[in-house]
C-alpha positions as CSV (number, residue, x, y, z in Angstrom):
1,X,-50.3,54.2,247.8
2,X,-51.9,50.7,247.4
3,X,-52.8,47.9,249.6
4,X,-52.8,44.4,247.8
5,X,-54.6,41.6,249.2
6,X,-53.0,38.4,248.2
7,X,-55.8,35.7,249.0
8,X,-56.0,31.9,248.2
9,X,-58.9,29.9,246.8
10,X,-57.8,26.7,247.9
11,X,-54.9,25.5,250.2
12,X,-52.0,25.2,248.5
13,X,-52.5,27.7,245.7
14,X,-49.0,29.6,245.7
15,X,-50.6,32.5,247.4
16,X,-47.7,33.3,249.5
17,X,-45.4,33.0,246.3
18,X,-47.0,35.1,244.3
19,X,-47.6,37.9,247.4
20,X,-43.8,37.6,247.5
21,X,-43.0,37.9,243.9
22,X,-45.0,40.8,243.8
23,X,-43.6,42.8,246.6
24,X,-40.1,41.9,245.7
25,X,-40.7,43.0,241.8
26,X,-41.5,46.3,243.0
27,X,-38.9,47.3,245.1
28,X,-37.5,50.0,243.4
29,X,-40.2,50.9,241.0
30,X,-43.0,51.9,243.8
31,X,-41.9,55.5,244.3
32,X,-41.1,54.4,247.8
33,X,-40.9,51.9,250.4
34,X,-42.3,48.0,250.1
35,X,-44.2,46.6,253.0
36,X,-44.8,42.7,252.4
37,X,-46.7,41.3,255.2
38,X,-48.4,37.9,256.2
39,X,-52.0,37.5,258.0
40,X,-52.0,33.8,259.3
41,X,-49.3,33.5,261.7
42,X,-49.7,29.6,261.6
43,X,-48.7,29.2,258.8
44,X,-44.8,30.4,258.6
45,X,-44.8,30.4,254.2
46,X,-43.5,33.5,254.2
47,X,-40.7,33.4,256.6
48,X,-40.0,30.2,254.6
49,X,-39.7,31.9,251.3
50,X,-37.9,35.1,252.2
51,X,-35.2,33.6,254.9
52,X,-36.4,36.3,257.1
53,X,-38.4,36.7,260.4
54,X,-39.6,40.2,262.0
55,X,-40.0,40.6,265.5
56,X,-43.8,41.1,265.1
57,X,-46.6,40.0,263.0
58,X,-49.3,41.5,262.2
59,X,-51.7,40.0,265.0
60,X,-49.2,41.3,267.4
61,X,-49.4,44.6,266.0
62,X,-53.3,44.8,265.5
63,X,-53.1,43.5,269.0
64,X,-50.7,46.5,270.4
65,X,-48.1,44.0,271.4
66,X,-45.3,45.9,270.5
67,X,-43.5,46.9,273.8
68,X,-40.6,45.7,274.6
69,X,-40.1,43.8,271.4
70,X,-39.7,46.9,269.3
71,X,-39.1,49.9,271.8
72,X,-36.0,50.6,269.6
73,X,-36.2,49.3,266.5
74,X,-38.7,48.7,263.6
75,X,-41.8,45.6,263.5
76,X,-40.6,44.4,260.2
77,X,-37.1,42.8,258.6
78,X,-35.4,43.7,255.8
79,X,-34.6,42.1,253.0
80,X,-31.5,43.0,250.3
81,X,-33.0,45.6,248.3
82,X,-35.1,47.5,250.5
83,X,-37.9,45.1,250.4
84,X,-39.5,44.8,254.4
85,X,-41.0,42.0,255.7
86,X,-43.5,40.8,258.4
87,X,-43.8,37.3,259.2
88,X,-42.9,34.8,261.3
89,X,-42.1,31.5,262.2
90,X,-45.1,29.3,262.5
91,X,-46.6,29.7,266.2
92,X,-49.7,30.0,267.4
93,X,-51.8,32.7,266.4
94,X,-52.7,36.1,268.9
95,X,-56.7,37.1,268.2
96,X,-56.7,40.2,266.5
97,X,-60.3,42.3,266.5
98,X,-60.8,42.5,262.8
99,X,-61.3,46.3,263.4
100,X,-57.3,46.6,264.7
101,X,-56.1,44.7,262.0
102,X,-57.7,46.7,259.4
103,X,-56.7,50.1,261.1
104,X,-53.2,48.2,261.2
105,X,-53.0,47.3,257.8
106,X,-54.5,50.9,256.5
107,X,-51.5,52.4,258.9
108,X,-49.2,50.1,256.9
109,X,-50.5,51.6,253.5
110,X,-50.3,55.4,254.3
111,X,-46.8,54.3,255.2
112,X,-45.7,52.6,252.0
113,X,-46.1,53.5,248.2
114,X,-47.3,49.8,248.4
115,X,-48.0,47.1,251.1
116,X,-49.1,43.7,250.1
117,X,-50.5,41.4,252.9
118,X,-50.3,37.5,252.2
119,X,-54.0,36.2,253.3
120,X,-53.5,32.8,252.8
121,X,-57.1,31.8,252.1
122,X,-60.2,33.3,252.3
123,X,-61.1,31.4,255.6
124,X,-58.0,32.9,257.5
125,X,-58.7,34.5,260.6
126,X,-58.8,38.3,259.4
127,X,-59.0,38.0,256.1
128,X,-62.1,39.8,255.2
129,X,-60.7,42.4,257.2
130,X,-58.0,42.9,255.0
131,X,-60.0,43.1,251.8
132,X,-62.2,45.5,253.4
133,X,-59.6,48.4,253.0
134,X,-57.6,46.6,250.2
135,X,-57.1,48.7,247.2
136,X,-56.1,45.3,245.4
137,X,-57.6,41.9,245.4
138,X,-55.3,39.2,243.9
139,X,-57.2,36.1,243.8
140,X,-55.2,32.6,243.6
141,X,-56.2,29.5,242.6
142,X,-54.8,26.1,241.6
143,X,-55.1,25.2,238.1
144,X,-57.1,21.6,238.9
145,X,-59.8,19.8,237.3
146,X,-62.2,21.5,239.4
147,X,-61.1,25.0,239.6
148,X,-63.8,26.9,237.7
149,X,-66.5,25.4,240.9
150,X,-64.1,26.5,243.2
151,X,-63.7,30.3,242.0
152,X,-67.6,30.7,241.3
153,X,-68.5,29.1,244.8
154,X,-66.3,31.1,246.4
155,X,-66.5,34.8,244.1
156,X,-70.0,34.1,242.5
157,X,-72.5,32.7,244.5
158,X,-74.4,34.0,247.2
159,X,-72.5,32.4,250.0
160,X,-69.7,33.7,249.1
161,X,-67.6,37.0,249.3
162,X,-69.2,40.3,248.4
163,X,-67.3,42.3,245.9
164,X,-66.0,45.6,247.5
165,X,-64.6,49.0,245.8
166,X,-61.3,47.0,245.4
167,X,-59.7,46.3,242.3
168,X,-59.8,42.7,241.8
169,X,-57.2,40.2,239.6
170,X,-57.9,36.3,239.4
171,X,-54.7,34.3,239.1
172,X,-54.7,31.0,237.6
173,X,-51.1,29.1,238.7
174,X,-50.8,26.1,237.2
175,X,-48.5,23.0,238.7
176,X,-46.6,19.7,236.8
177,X,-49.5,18.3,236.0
178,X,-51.3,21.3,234.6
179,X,-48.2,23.2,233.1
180,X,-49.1,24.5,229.8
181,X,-52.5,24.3,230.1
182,X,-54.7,28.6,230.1
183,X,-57.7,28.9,231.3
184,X,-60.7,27.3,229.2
185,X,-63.4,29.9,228.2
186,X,-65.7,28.6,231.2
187,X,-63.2,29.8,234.0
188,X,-62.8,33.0,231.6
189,X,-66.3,33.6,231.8
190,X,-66.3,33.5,235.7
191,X,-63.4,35.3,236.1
192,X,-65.0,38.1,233.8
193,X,-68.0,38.2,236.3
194,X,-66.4,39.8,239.1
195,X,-62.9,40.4,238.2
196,X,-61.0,43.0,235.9
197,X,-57.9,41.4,235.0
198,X,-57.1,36.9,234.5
199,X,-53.8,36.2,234.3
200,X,-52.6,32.4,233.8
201,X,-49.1,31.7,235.3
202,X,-47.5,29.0,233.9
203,X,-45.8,26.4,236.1
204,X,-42.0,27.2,236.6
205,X,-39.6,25.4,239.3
206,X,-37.8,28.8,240.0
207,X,-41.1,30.5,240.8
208,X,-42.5,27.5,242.8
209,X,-39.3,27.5,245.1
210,X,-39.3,31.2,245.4
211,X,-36.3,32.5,243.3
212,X,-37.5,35.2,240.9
213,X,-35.1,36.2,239.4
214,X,-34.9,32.8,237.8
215,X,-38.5,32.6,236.3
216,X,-38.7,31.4,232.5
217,X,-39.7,34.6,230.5
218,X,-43.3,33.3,229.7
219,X,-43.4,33.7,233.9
220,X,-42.2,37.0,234.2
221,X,-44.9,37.7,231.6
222,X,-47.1,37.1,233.9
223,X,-45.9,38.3,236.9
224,X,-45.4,41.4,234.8
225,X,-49.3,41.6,234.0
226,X,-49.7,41.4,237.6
227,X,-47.4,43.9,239.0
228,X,-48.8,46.6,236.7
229,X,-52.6,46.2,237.2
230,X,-51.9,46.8,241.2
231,X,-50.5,50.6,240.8
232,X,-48.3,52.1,241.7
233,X,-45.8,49.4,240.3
234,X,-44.1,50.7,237.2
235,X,-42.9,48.1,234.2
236,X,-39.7,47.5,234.2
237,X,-37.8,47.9,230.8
C-alpha cells in the first residue's frame, strides 16, 4: 500500500494532471483498489479533469462531516475503470485539524493498494500533513527560466520543507515555450540533493488537457518512470 503526495512548486505546475495521470495509469496494475483524492477544495482542478464530483472531500471527511451525505453510500465517485475519486467543485474550504486529515488520509491508504492525494502546492492548507504520512513525494514544477531557485528555496534551504522517511520524485513539466528543453545539470544537481528519482516530462497537448491515453510516447515514457518509482504500480507491457 502507498500513499503518493502529489505537491506543486509553483501555481500552475500541472500538479493535479500528473496526480491524475498517475492514479488513472494504475488502475488495474495496483493489486487493488485506486483512491485519487484532492486536498484544496478551492481549487476544483480535479473535478475539472476527471468529469466527476464525490459527495465529500477530504476536509469534510477529516472534519467527520459525513452524515447524511453518505449514510448509504460511499465518500468518493467512480470513474470507468475502477478508478475512485474525491474532489469537488470549487467552494469554500471546511478547516480540517492537520491531525484528522492525516489520520484521514492514512485510513484512505490501509484501504487502497494505492491512494494519491493532489496537494496543489506546498502552501495549501494541509499539505504538510499529507507528506507527513506520505509514502511518496512527487514534486512538480514548471519548467521556467527560474525553476532551479524555485526547487532549492523551496526543497533545499533552511526555510523550507524538511525531508521526511518518504520517498521523494522531482518532476520537471515543461509547457510551449519550454517543450523540448531537460533539465540543465544545475537543476540536476538540486534535484540529486534531496530527491531519488528526476523525471522531465515533455510538453504534450493530450497530457495538458487531461486525456492519457492520448500522450505522445516520449510522454508515456515519462509517466511510465513515474508510475514505477511509487510502488506498488506495476509496468505495463
Amino acid at each position: 500500500m502507498s500513499v503518493v503526495a502529489v505537491c506543486g512548486l509553483a501555481g500552475g505546475a500541472g500538479t493535479s494532471t500528473i496526480a491524475y495521470v498517475l492514479a488513472r495509469r494504475a488502475v488495474g496494475d495496483a493489486g487493488g483498489p485506486v483512491l485519487l483524492a484532492e486536498l484544496d477544495a478551492a481549487a476544483g482542478g480535479l473535478a475539472e479533469l476527471t468529469g466527476v464530483t464525490s459527495p465529500l472531500n477530504l476536509g469534510q471527511l477529516a472534519a467527520g462531516r459525513t452524515e447524511p451525505v453518505v449514510a448509504n453510500g460511499l465518500p468518493f465517485a467512480s470513474l470507468d475503470g475502477g478508478l475512485r475519486v474525491i474532489a469537488s467543485v470549487p467552494h469554500r474550504v471546511i478547516p480540517a485539524e492537520d491531525d484528522d486529515l492525516a489520520r484521514v488520509v492514512t485510513e484512505a491508504g490501509s484501504l487502497h493498494a494505492l491512494t494519491v492525494v493532489d496537494c496543489g502546492t506546498f502552501q495549501s492548507s494541509g499539505c504538510e500533513a499529507v507528506l507527513d504520512v506520505a509514502s511518496h513525494i512527487v514534486w512538480v514544477a514548471p519548467r521556467r527560466p527560474r525553476t532551479v531557485e524555485r526547487v532549492r528555496a523551496v526543497l533545499l534551504d533552511r526555510n523550507g520543507l524538511p525531508p521526511g522517511a518518504a520517498a521523494e520524485l522531482l518532476a520537471i513539466v515543461a509547457n510551449a515555450r519550454s517543450a523540448g528543453e531537460p533539465p540543465g545539470r544545475a537543476l540536476r544537481e538540486v534535484a540529486a540533493a534531496r530527491c531519488q528519482r528526476l523525471v522531465f516530462v515533455p510538453f504534450d497537448d493530450a497530457l495538458a488537457s487531461g486525456r492519457p491515453e492520448a500522450m505522445r510516447q516520449d510522454t508515456a515514457g515519462a509517466v511510465l518512470a513515474m508510475a514505477t518509482f511509487v510502488a506498488p504500480v506495476r509496468a505495463r507491457t
